[in-house]
N, C-alpha and C positions, 0 to 999 in steps of 0.2 A: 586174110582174105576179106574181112569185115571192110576195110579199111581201101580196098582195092576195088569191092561192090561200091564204093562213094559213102559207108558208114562213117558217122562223127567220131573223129581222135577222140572227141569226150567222151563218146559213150565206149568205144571199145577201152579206152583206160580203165571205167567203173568193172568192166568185165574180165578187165586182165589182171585188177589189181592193183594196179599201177601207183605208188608214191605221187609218179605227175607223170602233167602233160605231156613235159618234156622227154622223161623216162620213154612215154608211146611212142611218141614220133622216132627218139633216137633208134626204137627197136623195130618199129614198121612204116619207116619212113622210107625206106624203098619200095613199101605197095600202094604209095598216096598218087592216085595219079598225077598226070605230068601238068595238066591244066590247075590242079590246085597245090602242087610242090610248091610256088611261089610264096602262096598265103600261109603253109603250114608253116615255113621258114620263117616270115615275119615273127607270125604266134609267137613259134618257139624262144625266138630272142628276146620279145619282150616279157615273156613268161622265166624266163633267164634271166633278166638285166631287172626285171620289173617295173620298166621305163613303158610309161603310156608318148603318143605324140603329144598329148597337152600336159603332161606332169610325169611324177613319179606316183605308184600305187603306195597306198600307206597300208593296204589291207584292212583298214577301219571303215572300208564302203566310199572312200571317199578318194580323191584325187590329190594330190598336192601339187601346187603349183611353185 
């Protein structure tokens, strides 16, 4: 429902528990509404693949290009 009122996948993660992002979205990604389905999709893939559009994430704060 959090998630359905426009609350942030981040913050209902912290509340649900959640390992990751990805984990929320896959589990209340049918309450995201339809105007930011788009955006959560991107997220998720890159939060998946760990692919930014300018690099790969190294997870050391930094970008690799």
């Amino acid at each position: 429902m959090l998630i359905a009122a426009g609350v942030s996948p981040r913050y209902v993660q912290a509340q649900a528990g959640h390992a990751s992002l990805t984990m929320t979205v896959d589990t209340y990604g049918s309450w995201i509404p339809p105007q930011a389905q788009g955006a959560m999709d991107t997220l998720a893939g890159l939060l998946v693949t760990g692919k930014a559009a300018c690099g790969d994430w190294t997870g050391s704060g930094t970008i690799a290009k």
